[in-house]
N, CA and C atoms as an extended XYZ file, in Angstrom:
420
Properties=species:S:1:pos:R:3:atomname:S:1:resname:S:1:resid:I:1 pbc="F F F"
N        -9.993      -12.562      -31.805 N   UNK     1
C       -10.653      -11.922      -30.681 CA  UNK     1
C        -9.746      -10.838      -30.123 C   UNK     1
N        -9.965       -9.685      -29.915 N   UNK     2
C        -9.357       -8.828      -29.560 CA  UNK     2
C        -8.909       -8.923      -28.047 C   UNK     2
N        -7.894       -8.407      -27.752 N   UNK     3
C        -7.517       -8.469      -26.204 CA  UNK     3
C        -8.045       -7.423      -24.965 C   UNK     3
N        -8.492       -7.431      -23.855 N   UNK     4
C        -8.900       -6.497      -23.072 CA  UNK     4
C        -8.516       -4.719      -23.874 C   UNK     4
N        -7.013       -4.833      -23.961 N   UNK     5
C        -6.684       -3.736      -23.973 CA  UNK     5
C        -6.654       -2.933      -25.263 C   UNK     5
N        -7.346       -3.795      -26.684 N   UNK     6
C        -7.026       -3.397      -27.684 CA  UNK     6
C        -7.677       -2.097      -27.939 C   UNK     6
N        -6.627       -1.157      -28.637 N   UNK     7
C        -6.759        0.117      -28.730 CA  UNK     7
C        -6.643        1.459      -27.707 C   UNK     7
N        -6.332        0.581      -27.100 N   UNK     8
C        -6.053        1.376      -25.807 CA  UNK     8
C        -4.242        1.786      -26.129 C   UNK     8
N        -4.182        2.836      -25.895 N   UNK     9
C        -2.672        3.765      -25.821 CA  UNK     9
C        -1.682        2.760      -24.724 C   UNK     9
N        -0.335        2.053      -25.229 N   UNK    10
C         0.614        1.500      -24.615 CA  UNK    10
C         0.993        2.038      -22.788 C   UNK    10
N         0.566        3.117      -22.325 N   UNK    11
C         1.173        3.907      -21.188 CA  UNK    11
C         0.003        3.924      -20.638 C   UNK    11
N        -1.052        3.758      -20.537 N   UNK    12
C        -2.192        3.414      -20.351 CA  UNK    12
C        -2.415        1.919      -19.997 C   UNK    12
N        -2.648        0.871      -20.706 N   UNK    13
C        -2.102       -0.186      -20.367 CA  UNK    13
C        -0.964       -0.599      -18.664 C   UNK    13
N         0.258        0.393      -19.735 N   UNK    14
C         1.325        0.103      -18.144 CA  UNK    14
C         0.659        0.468      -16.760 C   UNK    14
N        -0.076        1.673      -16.800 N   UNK    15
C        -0.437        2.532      -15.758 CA  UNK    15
C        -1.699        1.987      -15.322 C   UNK    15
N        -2.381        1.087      -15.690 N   UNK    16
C        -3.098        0.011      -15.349 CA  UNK    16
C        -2.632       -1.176      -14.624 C   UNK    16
N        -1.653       -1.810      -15.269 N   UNK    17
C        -1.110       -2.983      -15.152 CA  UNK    17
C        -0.451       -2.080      -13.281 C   UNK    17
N         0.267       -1.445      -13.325 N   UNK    18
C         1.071       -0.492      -12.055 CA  UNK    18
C        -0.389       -0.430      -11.276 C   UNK    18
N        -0.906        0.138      -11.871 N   UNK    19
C        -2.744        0.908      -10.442 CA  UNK    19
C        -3.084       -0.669      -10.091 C   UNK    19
N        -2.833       -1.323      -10.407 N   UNK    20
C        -3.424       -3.223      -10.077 CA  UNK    20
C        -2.426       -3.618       -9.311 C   UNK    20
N        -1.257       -3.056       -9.204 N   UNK    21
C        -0.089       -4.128       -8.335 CA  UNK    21
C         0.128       -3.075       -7.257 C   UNK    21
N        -0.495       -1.479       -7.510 N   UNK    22
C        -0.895       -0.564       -6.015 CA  UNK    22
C        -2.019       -0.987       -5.175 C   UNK    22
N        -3.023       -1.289       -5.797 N   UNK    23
C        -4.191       -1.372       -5.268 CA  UNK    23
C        -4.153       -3.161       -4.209 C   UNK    23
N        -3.539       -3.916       -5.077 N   UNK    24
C        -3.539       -4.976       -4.584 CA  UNK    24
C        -2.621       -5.379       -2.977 C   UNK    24
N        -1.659       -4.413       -3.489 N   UNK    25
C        -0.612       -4.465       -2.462 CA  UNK    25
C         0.993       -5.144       -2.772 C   UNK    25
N         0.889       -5.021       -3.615 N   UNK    26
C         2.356       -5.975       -4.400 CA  UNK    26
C         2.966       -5.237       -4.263 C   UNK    26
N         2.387       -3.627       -4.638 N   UNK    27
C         3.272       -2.700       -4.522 CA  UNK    27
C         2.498       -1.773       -3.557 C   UNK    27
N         3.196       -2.139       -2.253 N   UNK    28
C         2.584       -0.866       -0.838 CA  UNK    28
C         2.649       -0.286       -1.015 C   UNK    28
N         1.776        0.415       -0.028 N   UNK    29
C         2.003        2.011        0.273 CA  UNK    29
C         3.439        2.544        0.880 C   UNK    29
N         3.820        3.774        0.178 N   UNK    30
C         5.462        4.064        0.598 CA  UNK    30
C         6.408        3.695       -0.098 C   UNK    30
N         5.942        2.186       -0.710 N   UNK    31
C         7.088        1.766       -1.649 CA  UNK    31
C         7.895        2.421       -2.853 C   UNK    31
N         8.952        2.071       -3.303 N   UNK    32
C         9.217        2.747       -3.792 CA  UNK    32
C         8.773        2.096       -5.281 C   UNK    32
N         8.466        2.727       -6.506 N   UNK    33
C         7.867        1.942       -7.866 CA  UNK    33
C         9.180        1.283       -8.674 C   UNK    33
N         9.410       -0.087       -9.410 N   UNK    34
C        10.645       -0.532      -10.181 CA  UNK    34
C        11.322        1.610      -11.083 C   UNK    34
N        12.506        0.797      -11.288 N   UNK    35
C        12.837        2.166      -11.599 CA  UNK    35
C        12.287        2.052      -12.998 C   UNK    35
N        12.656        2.885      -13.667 N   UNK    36
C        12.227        3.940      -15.516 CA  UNK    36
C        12.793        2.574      -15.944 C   UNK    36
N        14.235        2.307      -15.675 N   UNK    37
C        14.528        1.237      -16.679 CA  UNK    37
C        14.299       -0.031      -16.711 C   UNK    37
N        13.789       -0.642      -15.636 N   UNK    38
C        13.740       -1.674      -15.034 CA  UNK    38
C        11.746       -1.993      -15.968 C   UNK    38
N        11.469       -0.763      -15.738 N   UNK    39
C         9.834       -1.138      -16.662 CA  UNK    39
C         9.936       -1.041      -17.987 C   UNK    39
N        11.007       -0.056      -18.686 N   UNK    40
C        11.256       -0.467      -19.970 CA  UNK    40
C        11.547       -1.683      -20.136 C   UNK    40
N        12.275       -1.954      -19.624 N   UNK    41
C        12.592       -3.699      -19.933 CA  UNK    41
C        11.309       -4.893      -19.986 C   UNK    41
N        10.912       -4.715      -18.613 N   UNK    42
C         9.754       -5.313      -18.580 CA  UNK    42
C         8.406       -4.998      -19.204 C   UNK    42
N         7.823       -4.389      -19.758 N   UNK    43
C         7.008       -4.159      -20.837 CA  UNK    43
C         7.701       -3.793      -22.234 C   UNK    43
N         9.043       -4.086      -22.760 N   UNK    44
C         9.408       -3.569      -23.502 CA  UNK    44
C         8.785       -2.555      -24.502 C   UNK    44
N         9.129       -1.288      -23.639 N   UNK    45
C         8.528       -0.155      -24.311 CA  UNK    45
C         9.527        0.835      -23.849 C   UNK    45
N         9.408        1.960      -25.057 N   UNK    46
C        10.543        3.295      -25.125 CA  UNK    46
C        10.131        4.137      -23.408 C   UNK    46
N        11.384        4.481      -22.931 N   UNK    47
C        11.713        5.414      -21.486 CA  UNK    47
C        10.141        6.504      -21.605 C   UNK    47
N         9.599        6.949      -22.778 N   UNK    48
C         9.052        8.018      -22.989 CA  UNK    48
C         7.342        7.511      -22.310 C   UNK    48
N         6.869        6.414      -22.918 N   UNK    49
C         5.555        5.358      -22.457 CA  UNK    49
C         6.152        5.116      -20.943 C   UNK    49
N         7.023        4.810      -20.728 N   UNK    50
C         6.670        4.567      -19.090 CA  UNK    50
C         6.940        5.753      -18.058 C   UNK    50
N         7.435        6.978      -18.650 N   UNK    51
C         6.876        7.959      -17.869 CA  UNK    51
C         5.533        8.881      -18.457 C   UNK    51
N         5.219        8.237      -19.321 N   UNK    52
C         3.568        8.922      -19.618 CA  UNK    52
C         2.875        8.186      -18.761 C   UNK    52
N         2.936        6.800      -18.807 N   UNK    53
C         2.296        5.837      -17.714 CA  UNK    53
C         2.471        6.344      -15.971 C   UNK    53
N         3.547        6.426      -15.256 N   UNK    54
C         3.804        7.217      -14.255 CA  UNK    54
C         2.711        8.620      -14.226 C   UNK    54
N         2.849        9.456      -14.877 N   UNK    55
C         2.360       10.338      -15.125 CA  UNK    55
C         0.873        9.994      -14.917 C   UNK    55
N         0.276        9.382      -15.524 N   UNK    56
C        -1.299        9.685      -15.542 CA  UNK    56
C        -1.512        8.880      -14.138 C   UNK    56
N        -0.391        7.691      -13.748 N   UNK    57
C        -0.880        7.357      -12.056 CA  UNK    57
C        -0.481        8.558      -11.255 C   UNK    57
N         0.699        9.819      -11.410 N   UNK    58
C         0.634       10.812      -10.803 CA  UNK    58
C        -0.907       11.678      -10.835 C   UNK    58
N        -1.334       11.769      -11.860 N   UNK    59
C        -2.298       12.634      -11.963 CA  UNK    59
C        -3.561       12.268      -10.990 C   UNK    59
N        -3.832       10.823      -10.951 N   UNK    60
C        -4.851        9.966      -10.074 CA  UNK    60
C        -4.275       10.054       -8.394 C   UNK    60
N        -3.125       10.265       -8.047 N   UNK    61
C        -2.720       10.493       -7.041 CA  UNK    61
C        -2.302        9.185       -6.478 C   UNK    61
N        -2.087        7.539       -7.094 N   UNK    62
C        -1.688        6.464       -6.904 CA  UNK    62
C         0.219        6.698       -6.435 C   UNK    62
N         0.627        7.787       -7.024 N   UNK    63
C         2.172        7.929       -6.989 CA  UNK    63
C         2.483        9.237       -6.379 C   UNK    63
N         3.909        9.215       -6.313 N   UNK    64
C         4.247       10.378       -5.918 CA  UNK    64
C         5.510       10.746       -6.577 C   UNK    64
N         6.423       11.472       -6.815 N   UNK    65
C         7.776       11.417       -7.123 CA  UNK    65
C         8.446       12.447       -6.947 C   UNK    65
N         9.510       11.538       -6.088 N   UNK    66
C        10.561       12.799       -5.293 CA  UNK    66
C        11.794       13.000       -6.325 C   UNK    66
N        11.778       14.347       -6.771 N   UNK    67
C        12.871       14.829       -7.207 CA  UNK    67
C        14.385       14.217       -7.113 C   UNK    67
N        15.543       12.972       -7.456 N   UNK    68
C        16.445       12.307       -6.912 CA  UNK    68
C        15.953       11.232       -6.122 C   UNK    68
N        14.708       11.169       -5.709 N   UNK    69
C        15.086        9.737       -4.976 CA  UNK    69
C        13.997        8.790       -5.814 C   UNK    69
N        12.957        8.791       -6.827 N   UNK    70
C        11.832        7.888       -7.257 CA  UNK    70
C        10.914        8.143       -7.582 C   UNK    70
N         9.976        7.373       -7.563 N   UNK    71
C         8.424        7.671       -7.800 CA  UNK    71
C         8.090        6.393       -6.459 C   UNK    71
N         7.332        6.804       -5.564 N   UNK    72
C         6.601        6.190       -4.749 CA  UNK    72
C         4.776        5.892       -4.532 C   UNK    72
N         4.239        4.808       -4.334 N   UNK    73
C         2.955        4.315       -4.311 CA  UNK    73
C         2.231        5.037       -3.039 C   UNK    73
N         1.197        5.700       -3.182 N   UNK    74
C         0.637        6.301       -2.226 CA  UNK    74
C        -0.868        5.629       -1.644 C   UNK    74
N        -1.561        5.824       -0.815 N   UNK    75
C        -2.142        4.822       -0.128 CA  UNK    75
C        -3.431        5.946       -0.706 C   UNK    75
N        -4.871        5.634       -1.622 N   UNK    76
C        -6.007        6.186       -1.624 CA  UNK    76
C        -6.858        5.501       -1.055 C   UNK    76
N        -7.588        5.753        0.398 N   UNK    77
C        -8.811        4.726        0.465 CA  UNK    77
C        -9.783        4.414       -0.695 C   UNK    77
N       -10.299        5.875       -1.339 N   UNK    78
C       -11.298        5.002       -2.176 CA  UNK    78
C       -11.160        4.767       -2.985 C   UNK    78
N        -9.773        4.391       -3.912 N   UNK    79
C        -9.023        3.778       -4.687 CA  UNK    79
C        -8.898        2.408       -4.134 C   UNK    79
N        -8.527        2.123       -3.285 N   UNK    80
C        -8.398        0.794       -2.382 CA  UNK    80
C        -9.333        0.011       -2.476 C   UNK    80
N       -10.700        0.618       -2.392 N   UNK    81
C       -12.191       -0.501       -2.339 CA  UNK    81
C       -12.108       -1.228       -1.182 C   UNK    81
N       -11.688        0.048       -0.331 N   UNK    82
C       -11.675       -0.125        1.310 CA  UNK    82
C       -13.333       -0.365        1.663 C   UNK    82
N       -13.811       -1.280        2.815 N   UNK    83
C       -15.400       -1.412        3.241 CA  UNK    83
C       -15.533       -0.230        3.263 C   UNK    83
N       -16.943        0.243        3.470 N   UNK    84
C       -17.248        1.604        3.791 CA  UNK    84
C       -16.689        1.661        5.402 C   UNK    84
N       -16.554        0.810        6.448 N   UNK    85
C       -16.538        1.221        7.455 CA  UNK    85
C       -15.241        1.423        8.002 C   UNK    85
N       -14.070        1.389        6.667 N   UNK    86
C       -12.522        1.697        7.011 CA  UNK    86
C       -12.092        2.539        7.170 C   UNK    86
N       -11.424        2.943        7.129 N   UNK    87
C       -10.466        4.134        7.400 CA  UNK    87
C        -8.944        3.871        7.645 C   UNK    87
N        -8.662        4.682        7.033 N   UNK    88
C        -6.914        4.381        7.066 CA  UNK    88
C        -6.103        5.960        7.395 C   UNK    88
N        -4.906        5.757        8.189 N   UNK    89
C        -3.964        7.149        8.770 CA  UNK    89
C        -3.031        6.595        8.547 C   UNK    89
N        -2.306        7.892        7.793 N   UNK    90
C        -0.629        7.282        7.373 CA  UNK    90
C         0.043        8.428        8.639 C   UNK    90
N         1.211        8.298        8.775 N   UNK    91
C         2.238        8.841        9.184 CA  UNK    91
C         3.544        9.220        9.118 C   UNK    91
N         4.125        9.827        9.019 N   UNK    92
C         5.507        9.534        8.888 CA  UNK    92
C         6.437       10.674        9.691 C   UNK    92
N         7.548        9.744        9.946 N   UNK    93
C         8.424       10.564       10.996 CA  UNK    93
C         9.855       10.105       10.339 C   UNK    93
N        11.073       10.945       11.531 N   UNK    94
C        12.561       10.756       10.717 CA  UNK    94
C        12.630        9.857       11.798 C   UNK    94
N        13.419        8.799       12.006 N   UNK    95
C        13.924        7.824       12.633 CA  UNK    95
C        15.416        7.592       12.306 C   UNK    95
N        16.447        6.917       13.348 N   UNK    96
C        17.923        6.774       13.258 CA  UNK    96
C        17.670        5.183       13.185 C   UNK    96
N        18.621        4.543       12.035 N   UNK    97
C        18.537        3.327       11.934 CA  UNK    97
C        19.037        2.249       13.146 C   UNK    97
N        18.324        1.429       13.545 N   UNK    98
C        18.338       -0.019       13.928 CA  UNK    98
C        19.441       -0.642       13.560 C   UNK    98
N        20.423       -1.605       14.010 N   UNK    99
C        21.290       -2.596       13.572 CA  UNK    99
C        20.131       -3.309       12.717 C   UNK    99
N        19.042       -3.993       12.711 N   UNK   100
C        18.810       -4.514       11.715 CA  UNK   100
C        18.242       -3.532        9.737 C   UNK   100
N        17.653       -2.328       10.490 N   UNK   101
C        17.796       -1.740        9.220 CA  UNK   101
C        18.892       -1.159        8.734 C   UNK   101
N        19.518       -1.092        9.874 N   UNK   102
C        20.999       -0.505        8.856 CA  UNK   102
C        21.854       -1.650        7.893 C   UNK   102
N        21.664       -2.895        8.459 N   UNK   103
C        22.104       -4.063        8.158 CA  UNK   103
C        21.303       -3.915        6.347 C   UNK   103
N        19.957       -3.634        6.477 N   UNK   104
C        19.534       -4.216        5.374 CA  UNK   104
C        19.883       -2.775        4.197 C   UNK   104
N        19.471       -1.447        4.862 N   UNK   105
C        20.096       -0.272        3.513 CA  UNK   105
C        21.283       -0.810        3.971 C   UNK   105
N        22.346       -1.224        4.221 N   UNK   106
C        23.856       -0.905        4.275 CA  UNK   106
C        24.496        0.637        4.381 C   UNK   106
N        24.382        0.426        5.088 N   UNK   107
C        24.254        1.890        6.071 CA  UNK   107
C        24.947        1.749        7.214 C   UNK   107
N        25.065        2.882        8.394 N   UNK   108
C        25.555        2.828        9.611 CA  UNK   108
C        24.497        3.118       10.764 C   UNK   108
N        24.563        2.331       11.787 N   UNK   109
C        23.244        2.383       12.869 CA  UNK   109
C        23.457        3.906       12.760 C   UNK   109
N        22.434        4.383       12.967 N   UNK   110
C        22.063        6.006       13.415 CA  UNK   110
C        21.588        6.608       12.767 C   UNK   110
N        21.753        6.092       11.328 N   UNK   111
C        21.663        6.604       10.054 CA  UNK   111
C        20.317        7.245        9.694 C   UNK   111
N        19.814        8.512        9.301 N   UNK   112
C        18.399        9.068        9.176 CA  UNK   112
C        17.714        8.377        8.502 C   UNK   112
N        16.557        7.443        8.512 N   UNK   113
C        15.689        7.304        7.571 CA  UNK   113
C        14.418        7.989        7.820 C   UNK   113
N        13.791        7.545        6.485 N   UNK   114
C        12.015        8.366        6.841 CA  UNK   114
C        11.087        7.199        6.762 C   UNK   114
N        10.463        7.106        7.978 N   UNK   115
C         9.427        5.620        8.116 CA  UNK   115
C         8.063        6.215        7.776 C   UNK   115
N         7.397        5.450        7.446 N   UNK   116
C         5.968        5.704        6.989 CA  UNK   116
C         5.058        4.661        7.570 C   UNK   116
N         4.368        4.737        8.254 N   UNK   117
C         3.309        3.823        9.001 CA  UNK   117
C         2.075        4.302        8.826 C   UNK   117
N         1.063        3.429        7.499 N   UNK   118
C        -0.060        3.460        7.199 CA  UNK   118
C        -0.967        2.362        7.926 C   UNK   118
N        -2.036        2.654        8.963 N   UNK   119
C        -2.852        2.140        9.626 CA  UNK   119
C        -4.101        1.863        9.188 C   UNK   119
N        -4.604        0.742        8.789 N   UNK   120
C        -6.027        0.484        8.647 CA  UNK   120
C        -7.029        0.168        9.426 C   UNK   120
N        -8.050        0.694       10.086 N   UNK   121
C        -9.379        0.461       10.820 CA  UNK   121
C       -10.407       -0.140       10.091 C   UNK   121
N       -11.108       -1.069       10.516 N   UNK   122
C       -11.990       -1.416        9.810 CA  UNK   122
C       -13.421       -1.362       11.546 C   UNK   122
N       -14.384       -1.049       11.245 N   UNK   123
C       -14.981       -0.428       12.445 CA  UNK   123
C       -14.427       -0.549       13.806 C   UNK   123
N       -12.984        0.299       13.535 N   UNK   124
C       -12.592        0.592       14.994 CA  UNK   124
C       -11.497       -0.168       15.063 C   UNK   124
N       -11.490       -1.358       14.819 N   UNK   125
C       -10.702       -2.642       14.995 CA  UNK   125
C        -9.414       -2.160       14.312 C   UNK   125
N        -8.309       -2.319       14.926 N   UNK   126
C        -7.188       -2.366       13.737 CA  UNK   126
C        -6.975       -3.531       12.924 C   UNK   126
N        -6.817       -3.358       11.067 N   UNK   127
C        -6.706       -4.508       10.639 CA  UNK   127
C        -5.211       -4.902        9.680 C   UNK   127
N        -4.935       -3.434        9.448 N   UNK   128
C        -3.628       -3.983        9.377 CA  UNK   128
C        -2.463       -2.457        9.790 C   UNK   128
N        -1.380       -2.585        9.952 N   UNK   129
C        -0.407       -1.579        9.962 CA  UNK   129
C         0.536       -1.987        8.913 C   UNK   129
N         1.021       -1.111        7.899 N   UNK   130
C         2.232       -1.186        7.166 CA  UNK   130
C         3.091       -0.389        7.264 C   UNK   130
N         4.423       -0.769        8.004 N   UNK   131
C         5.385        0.725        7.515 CA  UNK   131
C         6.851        0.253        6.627 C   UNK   131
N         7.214        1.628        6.287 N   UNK   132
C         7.727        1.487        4.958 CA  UNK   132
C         9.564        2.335        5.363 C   UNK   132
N        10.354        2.312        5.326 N   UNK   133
C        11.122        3.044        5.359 CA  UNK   133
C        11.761        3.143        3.863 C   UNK   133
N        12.565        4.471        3.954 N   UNK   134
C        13.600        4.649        2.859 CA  UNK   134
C        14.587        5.663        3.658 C   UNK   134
N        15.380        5.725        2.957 N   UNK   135
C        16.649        6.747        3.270 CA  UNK   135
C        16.410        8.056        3.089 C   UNK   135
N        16.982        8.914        3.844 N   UNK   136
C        16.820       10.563        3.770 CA  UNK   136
C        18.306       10.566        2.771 C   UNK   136
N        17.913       11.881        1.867 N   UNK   137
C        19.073       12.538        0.864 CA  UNK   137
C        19.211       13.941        1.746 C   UNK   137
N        20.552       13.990        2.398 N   UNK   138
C        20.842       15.768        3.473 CA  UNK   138
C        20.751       16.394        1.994 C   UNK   138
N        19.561       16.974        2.211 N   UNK   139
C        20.602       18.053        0.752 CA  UNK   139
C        21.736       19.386        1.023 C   UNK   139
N        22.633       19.296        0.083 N   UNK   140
C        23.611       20.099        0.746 CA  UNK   140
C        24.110       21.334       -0.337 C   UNK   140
């Protein structure tokens, strides 16, 4: 019996298996995605398939990727299979770290990060808030 995916292109597959752990929430919005090598390993497949895979979730707009710092999961409502009556607003601002987030990047309180706070409405109601931080790179 053949498997769901038979014949289907290896990076395709991954970029499936990835759009299922965005959509679900395993992997939030903001987050940052396992790195290049960390998914070679885990699907054991060549560096080249898991950025074709990246790639076609770039193209769908599931990702994003910053030049030096990743590839990050981006929030689509109608990717989501949000009710019709949702709505979601992201945000993001620079913020100086917290003793407890500095604690957790290992970092120094003050320290720039960039927070991301994605809000969900569901008629009106708020139903959930997620925010996300990562570290700012000064470029110099």
């Amino acid at each position: 019996m053949p498997t769901p995916h038979h014949g289907q292109p290896l990076f395709r597959v991954i970029a499936e298996e990835l759009r299922e752990r965005i959509e679900s929430g395993v992997i939030p919005p903001g987050a940052l995605l396992p790195a290049e090598s960390a998914l070679t390993a885990e699907f054991r497949v060549a560096r080249g398939t898991v950025r074709q895979a990246i790639a076609a979730l770039r193209e769908t707009g599931l990702v994003t990727t910053e030049h030096g710092r990743g590839t990050y999961a981006t929030l689509r409502q109608h990717e989501r299979g949000l009710d019709e009556g949702s709505e979601t607003e992201t945000q993001q601002r620079q913020v100086a770290a917290d003793a407890e987030l500095a604690a957790l990047f290992a970092v120094e309180v003050g320290t720039a990060l960039m927070e991301q706070q994605s809000l969900t409405r569901t008629n009106g109601a708020v139903g959930t808030v997620v925010r996300t931080y990562r570290l700012l790179q000064i470029e110099r």
